[in-house]
C-alpha positions in Angstrom: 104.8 103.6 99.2 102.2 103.8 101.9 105.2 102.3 104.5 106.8 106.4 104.2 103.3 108.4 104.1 102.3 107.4 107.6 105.0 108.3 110.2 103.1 107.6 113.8 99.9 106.2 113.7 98.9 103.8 116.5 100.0 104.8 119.7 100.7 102.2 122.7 101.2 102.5 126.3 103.3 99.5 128.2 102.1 99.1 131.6 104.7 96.6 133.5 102.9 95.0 136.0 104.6 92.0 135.6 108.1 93.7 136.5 109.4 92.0 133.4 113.5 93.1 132.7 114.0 96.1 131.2 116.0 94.8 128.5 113.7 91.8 127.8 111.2 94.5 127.3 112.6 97.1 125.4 113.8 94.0 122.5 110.3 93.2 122.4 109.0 96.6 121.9 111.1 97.3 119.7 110.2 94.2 117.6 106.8 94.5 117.7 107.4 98.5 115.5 109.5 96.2 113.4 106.4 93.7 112.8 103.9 96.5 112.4 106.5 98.9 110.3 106.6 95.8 107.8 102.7 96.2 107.1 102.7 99.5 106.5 101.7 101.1 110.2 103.9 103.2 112.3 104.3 102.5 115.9 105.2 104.7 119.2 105.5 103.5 122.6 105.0 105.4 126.0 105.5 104.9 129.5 103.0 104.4 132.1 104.1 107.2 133.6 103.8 109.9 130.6 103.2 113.3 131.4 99.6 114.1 131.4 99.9 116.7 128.5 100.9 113.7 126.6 98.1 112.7 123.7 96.2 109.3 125.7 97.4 106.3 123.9 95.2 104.5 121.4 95.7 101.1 123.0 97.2 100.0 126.4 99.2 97.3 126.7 99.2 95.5 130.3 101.6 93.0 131.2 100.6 90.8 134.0 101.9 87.5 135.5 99.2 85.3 134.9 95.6 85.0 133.6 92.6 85.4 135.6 89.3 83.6 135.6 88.4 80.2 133.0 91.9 81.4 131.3 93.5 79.3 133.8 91.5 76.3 133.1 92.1 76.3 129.7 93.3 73.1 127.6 95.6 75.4 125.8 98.1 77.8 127.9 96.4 81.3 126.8 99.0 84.2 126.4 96.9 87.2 126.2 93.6 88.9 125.8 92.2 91.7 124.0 89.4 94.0 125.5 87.5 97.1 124.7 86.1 99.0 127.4 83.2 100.7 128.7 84.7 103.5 128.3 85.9 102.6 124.9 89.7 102.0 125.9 91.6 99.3 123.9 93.7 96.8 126.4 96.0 94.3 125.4 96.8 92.4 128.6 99.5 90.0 128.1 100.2 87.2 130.5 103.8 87.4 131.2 104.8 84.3 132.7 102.7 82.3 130.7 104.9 83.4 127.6 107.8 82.8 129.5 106.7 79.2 129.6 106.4 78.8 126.3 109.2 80.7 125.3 111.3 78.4 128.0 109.6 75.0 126.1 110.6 75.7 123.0 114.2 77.0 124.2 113.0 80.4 122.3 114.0 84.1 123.2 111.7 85.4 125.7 111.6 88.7 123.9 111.0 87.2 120.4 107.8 85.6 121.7 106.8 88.3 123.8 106.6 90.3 120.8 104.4 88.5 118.8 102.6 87.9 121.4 102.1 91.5 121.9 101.3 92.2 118.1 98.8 89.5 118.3 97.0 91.1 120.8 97.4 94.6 119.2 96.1 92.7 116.0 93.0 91.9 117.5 92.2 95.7 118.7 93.2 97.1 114.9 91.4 94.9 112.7 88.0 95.7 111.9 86.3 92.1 113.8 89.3 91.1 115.6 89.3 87.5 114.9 91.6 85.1 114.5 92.9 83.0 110.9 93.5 80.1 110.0 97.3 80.8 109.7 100.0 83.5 110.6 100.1 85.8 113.8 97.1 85.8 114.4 96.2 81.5 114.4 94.3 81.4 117.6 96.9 78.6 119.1 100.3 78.6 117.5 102.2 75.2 116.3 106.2 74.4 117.3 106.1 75.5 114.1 104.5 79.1 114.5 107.2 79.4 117.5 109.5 78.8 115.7 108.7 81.8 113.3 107.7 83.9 115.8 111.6 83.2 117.4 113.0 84.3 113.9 110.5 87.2 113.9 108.7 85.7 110.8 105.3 84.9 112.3 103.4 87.5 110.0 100.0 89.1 109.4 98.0 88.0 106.0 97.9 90.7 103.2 94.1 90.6 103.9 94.9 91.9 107.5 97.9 94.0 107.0 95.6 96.1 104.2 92.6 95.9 107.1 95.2 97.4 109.6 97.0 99.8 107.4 93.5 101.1 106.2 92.4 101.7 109.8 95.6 103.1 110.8 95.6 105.9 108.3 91.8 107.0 109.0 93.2 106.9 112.9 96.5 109.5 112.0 93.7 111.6 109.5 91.3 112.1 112.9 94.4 113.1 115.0 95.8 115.0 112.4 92.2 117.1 112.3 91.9 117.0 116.1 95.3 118.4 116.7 94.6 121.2 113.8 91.2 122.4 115.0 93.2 122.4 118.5 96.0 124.7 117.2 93.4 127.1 115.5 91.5 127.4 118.6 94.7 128.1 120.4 95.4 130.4 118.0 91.9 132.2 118.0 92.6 132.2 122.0 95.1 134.0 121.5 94.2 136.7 119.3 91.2 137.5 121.8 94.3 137.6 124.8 96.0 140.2 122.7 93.3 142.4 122.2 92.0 142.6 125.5 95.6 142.6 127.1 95.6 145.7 129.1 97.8 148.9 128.3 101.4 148.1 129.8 101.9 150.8 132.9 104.8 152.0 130.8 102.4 153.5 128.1 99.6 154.8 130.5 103.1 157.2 132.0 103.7 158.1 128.8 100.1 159.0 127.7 99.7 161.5 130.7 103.0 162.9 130.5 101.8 163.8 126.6 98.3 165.4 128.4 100.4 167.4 130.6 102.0 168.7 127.6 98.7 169.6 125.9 96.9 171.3 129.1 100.3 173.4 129.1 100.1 174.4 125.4 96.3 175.1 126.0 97.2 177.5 129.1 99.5 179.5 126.4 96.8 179.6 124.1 94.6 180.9 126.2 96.5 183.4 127.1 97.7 184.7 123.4 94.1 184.6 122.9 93.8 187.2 126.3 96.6 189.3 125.2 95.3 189.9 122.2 91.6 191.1 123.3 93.5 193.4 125.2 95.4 194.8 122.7 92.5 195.2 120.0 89.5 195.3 122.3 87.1 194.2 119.6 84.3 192.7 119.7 84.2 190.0 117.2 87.7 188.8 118.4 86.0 188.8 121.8 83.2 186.3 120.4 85.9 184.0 119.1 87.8 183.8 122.3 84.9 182.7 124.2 84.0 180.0 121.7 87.8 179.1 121.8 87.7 179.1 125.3 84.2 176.4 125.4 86.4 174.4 123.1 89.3 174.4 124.9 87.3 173.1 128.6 85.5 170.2 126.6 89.2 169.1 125.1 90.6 169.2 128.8 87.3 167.4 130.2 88.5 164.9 127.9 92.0 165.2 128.9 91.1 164.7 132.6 89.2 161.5 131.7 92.5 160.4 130.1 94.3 161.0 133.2 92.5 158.4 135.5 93.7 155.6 136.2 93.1 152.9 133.8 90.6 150.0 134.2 91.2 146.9 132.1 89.1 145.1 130.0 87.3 141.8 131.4 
């Protein structure tokens, strides 16, 4: 089932301006993954103040008392908006005390209505023209009788929107799930390059020039073997080789002496 093959797909960030109670909030967060796990899309919550390494949510969800602007001069009491950006952020901004006044009317859990109010909202920044239906979560002005559902947590989504949702939610986890691949291989391919221009620990320049020392001293007793013998045989030919021995010897220590300076690493 498509419920188990997406794990975390739509990310949301609670912003508590309202200062609603912590454990009014956390029972509402929680239902609204319940609501949305039910269709088919996973859910996470983070906290306003998430680390900045943390991927950016995919919607933000504000919680403020009260509405601003003609919202207040409304027939019906308005719970929430839904808004897209400039810069392309989804906002859910739920008003707070509003919900608490219905939630009080209806003698209803706070948190139960808060939820669906929150999903609602969410709804409208998931599906693909964010409107409202004629029936379910997202009615544009609930009934006692949607209150009532939403209290029991039974206020749902139609199976035209729960597919719309589900189908937008899985394109959403593929794009992250290329994003955060192409992000590992470049990491990866950063790292490579780190290793091969990493400069030679000090440990192993030591031990490379204590090795040189040991060459330029066999050399030395080379040299004089080769000496001894011209010496000893006083011929000509040897003589010729020695001297060609010799020229090869002072370009193998030239190149010995480059090895002993000090090392310069790569930029």
């Amino acid at each position: 089932m498509l419920i188990h093959a997406i794990a975390i797909a739509v990310t949301l960030q609670m912003n508590n301006i309202a200062q609603a109670p912590t454990g009014h909030l956390e029972r509402a967060q929680q239902e609204v993954i319940r609501l949305y796990h039910n269709i088919g899309v996973g859910l996470a919550w983070t906290g306003s103040d998430a680390a900045r390494a943390t991927p950016a949510p995919d919607i933000r969800v504000v919680l403020v008392p009260y509405g601003a602007g003609d919202m207040l001069h409304r027939e019906k009491l308005v719970m929430g908006a839904a808004v897209l950006t400039n810069l392309g952020t989804s906002v859910a901004y739920i008003f707070y005390r509003q919900v608490e006044t219905q939630a009080r009317q209806y003698d209803y859990s706070l948190p139960m209505i808060l939820a669906s109010a929150i999903a609602h909202e969410v709804g409208h920044l998931l599906l693909p023209d964010g409107r409202h239906s004629p029936e379910g979560l997202m009615r544009a002005c609930w009934t006692r009788d949607d209150f009532h559902r939403a209290n029991q947590g039974q206020l749902r989504f139609s199976n035209e929107q729960a597919a719309q949702i589900r189908e937008r939610a899985s394109l959403q986890a593929l794009v992250e799930h290329e994003s955060r691949h192409r992000a590992g291989q470049e990491l990866d391919q950063d790292d490579g390059r780190e290793r091969r221009e990493r400069p030679v620990p000090l440990a192993n320049v030591a031990d490379d020039r204590d090795d040189h020392t040991g060459d330029r001293r066999r050399q030395k007793r080379e040299d004089a073997s080769v000496q001894q013998r011209l010496r000893a045989r006083g011929i000509h030919e040897l003589k010729h080789q020695a001297d060609g021995e010799r020229e090869r010897a002072g370009d193998d220590a030239g190149a010995q002496d480059d090895a002993d300076r000090p090392f310069q690493p790569v930029h």
